[in-house]
N, C-alpha and C positions, 0 to 999 in steps of 0.2 A: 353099408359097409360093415364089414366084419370088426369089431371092436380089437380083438386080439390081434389082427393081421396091422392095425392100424400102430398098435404099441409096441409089436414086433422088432424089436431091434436098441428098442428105447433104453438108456440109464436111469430108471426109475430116482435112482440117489442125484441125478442134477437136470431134473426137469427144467424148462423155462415157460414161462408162461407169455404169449404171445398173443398181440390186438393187434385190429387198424388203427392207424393214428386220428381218431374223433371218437365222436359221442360220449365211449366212456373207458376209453383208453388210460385215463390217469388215475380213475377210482381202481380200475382193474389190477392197473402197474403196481399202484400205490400199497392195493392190498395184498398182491404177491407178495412185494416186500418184504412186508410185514410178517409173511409166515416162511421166509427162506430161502423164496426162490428168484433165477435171473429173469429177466422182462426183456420182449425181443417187443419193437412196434413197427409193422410195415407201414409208411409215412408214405402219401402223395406227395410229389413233386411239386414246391409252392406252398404245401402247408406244411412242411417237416419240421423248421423251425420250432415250434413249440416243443417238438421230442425230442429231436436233435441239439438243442441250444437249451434252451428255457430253463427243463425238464429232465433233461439226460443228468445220468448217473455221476457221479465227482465226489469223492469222499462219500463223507456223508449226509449229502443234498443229493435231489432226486431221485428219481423213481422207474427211469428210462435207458438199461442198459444198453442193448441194442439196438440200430435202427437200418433198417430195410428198408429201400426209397424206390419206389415203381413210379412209374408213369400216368396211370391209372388204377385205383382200389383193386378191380377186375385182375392185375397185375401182381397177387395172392395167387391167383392160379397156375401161374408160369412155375413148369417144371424147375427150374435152378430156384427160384425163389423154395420151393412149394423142399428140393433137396436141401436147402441152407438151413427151414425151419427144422428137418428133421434132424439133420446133421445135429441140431441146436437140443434136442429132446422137447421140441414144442406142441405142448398142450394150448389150444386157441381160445379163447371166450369171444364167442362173436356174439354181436348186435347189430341194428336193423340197419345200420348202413352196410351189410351183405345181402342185405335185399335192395335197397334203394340205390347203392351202386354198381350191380351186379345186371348183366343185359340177359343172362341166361342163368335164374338159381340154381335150377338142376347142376349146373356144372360144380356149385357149392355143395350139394350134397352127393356126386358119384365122384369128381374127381378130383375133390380136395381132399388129397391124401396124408392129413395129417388130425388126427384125434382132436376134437371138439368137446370142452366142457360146456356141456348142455342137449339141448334136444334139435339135433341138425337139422329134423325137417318137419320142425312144428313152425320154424318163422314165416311158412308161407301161408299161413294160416292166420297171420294178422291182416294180410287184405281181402277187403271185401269182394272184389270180384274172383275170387278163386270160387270152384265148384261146391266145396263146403269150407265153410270161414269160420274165424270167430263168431259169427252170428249163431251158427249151426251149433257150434262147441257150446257156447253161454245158454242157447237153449238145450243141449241132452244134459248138462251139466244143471240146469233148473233155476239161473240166476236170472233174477230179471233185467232188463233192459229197456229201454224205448220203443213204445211200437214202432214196428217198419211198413213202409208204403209201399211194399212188393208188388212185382208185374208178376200176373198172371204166369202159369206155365202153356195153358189153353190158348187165352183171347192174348195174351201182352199186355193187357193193360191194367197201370197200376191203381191200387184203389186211391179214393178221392181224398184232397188232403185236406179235413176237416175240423183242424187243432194246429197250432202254432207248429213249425218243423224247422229242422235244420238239413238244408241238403247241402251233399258234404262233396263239395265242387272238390277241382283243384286246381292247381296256378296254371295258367297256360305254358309258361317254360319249364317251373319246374312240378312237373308232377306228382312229386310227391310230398310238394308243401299245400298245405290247407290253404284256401279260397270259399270256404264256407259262409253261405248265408240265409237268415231266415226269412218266411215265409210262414202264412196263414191261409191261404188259399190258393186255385189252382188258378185263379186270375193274376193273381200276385206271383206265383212260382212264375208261369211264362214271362210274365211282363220282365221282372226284376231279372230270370237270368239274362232272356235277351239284351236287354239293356246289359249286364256286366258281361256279357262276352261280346257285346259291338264294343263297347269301353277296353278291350283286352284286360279283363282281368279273372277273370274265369278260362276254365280249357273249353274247345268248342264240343266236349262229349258229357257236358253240364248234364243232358239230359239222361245218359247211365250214371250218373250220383248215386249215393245210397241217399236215400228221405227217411228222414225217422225224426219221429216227436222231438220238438224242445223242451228237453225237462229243464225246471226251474228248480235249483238247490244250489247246498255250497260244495263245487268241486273238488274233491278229494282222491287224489290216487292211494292206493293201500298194494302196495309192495313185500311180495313175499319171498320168502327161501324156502323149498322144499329139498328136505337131503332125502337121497336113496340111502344113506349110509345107518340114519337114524328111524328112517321114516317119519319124521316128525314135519311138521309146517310152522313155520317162523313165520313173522308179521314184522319183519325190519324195518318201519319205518313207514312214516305216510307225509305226504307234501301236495302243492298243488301246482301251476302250471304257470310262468309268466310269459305272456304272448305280444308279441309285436303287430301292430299297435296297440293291439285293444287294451293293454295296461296302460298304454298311453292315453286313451280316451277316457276310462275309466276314474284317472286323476283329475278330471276338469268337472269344473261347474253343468250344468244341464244346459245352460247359456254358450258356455262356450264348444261345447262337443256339436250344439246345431249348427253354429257357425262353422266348425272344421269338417263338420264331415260334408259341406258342401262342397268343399277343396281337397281333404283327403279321405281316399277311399280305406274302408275298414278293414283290418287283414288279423288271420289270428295265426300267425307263424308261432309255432314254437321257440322260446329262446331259453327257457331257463324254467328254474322250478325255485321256489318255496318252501322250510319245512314249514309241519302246521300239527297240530294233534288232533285225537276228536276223542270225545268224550268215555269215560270208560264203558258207559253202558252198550256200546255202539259195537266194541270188540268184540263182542261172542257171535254176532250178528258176520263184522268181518273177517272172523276166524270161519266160521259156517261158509262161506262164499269160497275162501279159498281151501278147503278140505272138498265141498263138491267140484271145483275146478281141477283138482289134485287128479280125483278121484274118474274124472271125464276123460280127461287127456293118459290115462290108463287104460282103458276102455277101447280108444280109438283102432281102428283095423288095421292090419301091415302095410295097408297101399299109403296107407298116413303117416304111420309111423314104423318102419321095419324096425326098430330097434324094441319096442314092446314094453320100449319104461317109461314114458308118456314125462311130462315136465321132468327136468332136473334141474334144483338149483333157483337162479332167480328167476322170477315173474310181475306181473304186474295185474292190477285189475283197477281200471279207472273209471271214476264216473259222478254222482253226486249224491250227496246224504238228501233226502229232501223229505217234508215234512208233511203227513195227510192223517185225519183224524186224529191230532194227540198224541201222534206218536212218528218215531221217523223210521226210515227206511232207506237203502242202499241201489242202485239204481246203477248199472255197468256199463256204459258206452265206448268204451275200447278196452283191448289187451295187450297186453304186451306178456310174447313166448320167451323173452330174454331177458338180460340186462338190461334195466331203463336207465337209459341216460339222465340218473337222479344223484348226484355223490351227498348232496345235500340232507338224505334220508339221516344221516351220522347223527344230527342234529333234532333228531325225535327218541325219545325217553324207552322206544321198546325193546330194541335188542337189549338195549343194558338191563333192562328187567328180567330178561331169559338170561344173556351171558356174562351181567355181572358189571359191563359196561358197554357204553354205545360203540356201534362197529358198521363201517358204509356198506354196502352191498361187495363191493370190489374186496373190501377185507372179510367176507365172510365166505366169498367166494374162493380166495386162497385158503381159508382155516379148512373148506372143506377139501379142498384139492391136497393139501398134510396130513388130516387125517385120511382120509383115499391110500395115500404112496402109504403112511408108516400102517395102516394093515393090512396092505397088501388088496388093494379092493378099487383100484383104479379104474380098473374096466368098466364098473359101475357105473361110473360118472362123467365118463367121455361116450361119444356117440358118432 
């Protein structure tokens, strides 16, 4: 989409900034706020409450001026909806729930006519089964990873798993929550999945999982901001991950986790994050990760990216510090092309080192959407 044709019409002087009602709809509101502008949240039907009541605007509490109630998320793409936002001067910050609740992305990136802060069609790029993924990206980009236990392009068959792994199932209903579990051999990989998908707790296409090594380290997401406006790469903040159960099992004795886990089975749902810090020496290392990552997703050809400015804004690069001859090392097994669902980053000591004090992702998001409108460089940073 043409960036111009998308702000055509717009009042630059009362933009609103506009989410779906989840993931990270309150950092994002929150940090509008904070630099000026109105917040429009399109809410699911049944979950609205939290934006509409909670969270909506009233003097001065909350954070949630507007709210727009669909039927379904998908329900963003409805012509009147899709006319109300623009009516409205809305600039969008979307995250991964426009992929995860979205049946067709494409229709997120050709006919959602309405201007996007960030990189519209790098988010399809966090799954793995797309034709080049994050995988592809973290290796032109030169960051290392986990080995992966890739099938052939020739014979199909994938090589033999000969080290501890994580194959990265997923729930049988909802596919796009983790059902992940390990394995050390290929006698063990069959055994264990068949057994967790006759138990229904894996999907039955367990066997196209991605399989890549179990690294053993302490996991650390490192979450970054890249402005077009400055060129510069921020490091906002780093946290870790709390998972349902598995923080659950994790609190009990070794005694009592054999006992439960013969009753309940192991799940690592995401529910929440952590902040956490990591040590100075460790920075220049993940400043280096996210300058090559910057630097990749620039790179990328038009069919990936037609707009040709590769990341804007927030990212993420997740994975573990882990330790080998004396010295440690950073290790990436996921990314995130947008806004992570982290408000909690606030809570770690590095934006305030750059801006003087600490600031969430959602609020750095709006600092950079005011500076954008007051010089005139909007285009820039929508897509």
């Amino acid at each position: 989409m043409d960036t111009n044709d998308l702000l055509k019409g717009y009042d630059l002087k009362k933009l609103t900034v506009g989410v779906l009602g989840g993931h990270s709809a309150l950092d994002v509101s929150h940090g509008a706020k904070q630099w000026g502008f109105d917040t429009v949240c399109v809410a699911r039907k049944g979950r609205e409450k939290t934006y509409a009541q909670y969270f909506k605007t009233r003097g001065e509490k909350g954070c949630i001026d507007e709210v727009v109630t669909v039927d379904q998320f998908d329900g963003v793409l409805d012509e009147k909806v899709q006319e109300r936002l623009r009516a409205m001067n809305t600039v969008f910050v979307h995250n991964r729930y426009f992929w995860v609740y979205f049946k067709d992305f494409s229709k997120v990136e050709n006919d959602f006519n309405v201007p996007v802060f960030g990189s519209r069609t790098l988010l399809k790029l966090e799954e793995r089964d797309q034709p080049y993924n994050q995988y592809h990206l973290l290796k032109d980009a030169g960051i290392r990873t986990p080995k992966l236990y890739e099938r052939s392009a020739v014979s199909g068959q994938r090589s033999v798993i000969d080290r501890p792994v994580l194959v990265k199932a997923s729930e049988p209903a909802r596919g796009y929550e983790r059902a992940f579990f390990a394995v050390s051999s290929e006698e063990e990989y069959e055994e264990t999945g068949r057994r967790l998908e006759k138990e229904g707790k894996i999907g039955k296409n367990w066997r196209e999982a991605t399989v890549e090594e179990f690294v053993v380290g302490a996991p650390v997401n490192f979450n970054y901001f890249y402005s077009p406006l400055t060129k510069e790469l921020e490091l906002l903040g780093t946290d870790t991950r709390r998972q349902t159960n598995l923080d659950g099992f994790l609190r009990m004795t070794a005694q009592d986790q054999a006992v439960a886990r013969k009753h309940v089975p192991l799940k690592m749902i995401e529910t929440g994050h952590i902040a956490c810090t990591v040590k100075e020496s460790i920075l220049e290392k993940a400043f280096d990760l996210g300058e090559k990552f910057v630097a990749a997703t620039q790179k990328l050809p038009k069919a990936l990216d037609p707009s040709g400015k590769g990341i804007i804004g927030p990212f993420a690069l997740q994975g573990a510090v882990v330790a080998e001859e004396g010295k440690e090392d950073i290790v990436i097994f996921d990314v995130s092309l947008r806004i992570p669902g982290s408000p909690g980053v606030s809570a770690t000591p590095y934006s305030g080192y750059l801006h003087g004090r600490s600031m969430s992702v959602g609020e750095r998001c709006g600092m950079e959407l005011r500076s954008a409108v007051d010089h005139g460089r909007l285009e820039e940073v929508v897509t």
